[in-house]
N, C-alpha and C positions, 0 to 999 in steps of 0.2 A: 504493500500500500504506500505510496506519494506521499510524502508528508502535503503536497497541493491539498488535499481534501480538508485538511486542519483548518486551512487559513481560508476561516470563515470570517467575513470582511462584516463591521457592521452594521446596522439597518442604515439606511438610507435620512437624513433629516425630514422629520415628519412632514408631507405640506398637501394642500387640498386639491393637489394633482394626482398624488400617488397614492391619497386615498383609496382604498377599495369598498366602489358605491353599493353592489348589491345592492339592498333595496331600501338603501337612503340616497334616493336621489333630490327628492327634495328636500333633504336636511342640508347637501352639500349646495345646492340651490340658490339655498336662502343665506346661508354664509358667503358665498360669493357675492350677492346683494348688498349684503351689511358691508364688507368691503369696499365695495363698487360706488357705494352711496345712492342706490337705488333701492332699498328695503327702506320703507316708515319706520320699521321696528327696531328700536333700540336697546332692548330687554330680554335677554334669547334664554332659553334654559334646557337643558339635554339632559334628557336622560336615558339610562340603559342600563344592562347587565354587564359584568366582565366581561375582556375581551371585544365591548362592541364597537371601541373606537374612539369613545369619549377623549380619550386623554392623547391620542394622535389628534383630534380635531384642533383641541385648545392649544398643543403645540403647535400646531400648521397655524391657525390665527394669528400666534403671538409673531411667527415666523413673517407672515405676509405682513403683518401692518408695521413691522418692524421696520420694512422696506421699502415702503409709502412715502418718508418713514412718521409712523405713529409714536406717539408715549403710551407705552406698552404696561401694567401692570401687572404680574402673574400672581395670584393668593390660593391659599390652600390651607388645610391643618396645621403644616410647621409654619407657613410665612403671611400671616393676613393680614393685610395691609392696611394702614390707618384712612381714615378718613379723608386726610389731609393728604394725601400719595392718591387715594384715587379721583380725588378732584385735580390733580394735575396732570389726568391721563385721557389717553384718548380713546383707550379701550383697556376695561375690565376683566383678566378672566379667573374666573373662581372655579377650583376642582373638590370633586366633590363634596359639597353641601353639607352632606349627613358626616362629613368628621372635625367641622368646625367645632369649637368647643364652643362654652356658654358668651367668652370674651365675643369671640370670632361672628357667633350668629350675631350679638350685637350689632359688631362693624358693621357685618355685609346688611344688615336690617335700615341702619345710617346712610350706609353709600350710596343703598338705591332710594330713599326717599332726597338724598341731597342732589342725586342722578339726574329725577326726574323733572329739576328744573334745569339743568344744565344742557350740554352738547355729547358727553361722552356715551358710548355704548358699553355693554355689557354681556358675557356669557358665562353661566355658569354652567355645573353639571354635577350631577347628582345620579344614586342608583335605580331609585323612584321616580314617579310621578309625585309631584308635588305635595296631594291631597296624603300619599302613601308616607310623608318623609318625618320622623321620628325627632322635630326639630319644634322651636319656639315658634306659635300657631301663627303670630305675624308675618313673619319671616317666609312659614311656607304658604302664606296669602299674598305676599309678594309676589313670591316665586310661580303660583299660579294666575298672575297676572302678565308674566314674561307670553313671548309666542313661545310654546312646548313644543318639544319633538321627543321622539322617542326615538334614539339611533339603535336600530337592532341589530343583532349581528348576524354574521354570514351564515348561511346554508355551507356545508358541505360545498354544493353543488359549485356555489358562487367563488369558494376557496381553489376549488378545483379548473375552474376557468379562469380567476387569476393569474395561478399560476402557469397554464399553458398560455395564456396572452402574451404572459412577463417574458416565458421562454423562446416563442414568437418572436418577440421584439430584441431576444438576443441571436436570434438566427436559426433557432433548431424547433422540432417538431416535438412538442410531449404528448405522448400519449396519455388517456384518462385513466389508464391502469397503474403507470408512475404516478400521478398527482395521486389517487386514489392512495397508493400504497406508502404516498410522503403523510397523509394524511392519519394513515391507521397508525407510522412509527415515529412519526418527530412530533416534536413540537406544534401545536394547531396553529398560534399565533399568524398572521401572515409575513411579517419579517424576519421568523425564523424560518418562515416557510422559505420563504424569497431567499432569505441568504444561502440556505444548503442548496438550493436548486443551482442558485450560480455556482457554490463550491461543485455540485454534482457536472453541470457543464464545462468545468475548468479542467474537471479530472478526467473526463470522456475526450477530451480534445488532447488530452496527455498521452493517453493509455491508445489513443484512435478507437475507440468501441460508443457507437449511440448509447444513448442514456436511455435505461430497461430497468426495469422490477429489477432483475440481478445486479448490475450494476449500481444503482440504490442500496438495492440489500448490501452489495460489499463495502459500500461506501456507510453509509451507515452502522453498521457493526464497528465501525473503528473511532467514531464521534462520540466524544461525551453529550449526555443529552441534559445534563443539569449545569 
């Protein structure tokens, strides 16, 4: 085995290209909007389960308007940001909701009533819907005042056409029996999906043998998976 198959390179900087929309296309929609300065809505709130994307979205935001360039603030659990930081911002983004502490819901309950005389925008995200979120009852009457989306995550099916697009796009043909079988043994995420696939095309173009169930499998048995 090639030490190549090791040097697995890593994910890509998150941004609302390389999103994988499955069946949030109007969630990525409406975020290019808000950008764009074409959405009315200045209030966004996301919600979802693990793995649906939340936290690639709110990085790709901070990324794009970084670019603009916006006054970016990022808040969360360990870092939530005072009052006075996100009245100097252009855009707000809050990761999930539900692990602000008692201080924290305060702020963010602050921010957006000082928000909504202001110019700046706002997105949080949360694992709930609003109504569902185990938080101080203002706060999540706020928060269901925001436009809600529910980012859900991928099918299978949608993982699996990904990654043959991805692979497409670097030249080679995957079959749905490979994506299938990256999917029953690695990692589900999509950027560990994405990254072994490039390790797996790097090392077929080594060894000269197409990328197959076997090939995988051998590639595979030699990768730590934690």
């Amino acid at each position: 085995m090639k030490q190549l198959v090791f040097d697995i390179a890593p994910p890509p900087q998150p941004t609302l290209e390389n999103f994988v929309v499955g069946p949030n296309a109007e969630v990525l929609a409406h975020l290019h909007a808000l950008l764009s300065g074409e959405s009315h809505e200045r209030f966004v709130y996301l919600w979802g389960g693990t793995g649906s994307g939340k936290t690639h979205l709110l990085k790709a935001l901070a990324h794009a308007a970084a670019a603009q360039p916006w006054r970016v603030c990022q808040a969360g659990a360990t870092a939530m940001c005072s009052e006075e930081q996100a009245a100097a911002c252009d855009l707000v983004l809050v990761e999930d909701v539900l692990q602000l502490d008692a201080d924290g819901q305060s702020r963010l309950f602050n921010i957006m009533n000082q928000m909504r005389n202001g110019s700046g925008l706002l997105v949080a995200t949360g694992p709930y819907a609003p109504m569902h979120l185990k938080i101080r009852q203002d706060l999540s009457s706020r928060l269901a005042q925001c436009l809600v989306f529910q980012v859900k995550c991928l099918s299978d099916e949608d993982k699996a056409q990904a990654l043959m697009t991805h692979a497409q796009g670097r030249g080679f043909t995957l079959s749905y029996d490979v994506a299938a079988y990256l999917l029953r043994k690695w990692k589900r995420d999509i950027p560990s999906l994405i990254a072994v696939l490039d390790a797996l095309d790097r090392y077929s173009l080594e060894v000269k043998r197409p990328v197959t169930v076997p090939l995988a499998r051998e590639v595979l048995a030699q990768l730590p998976k934690d």
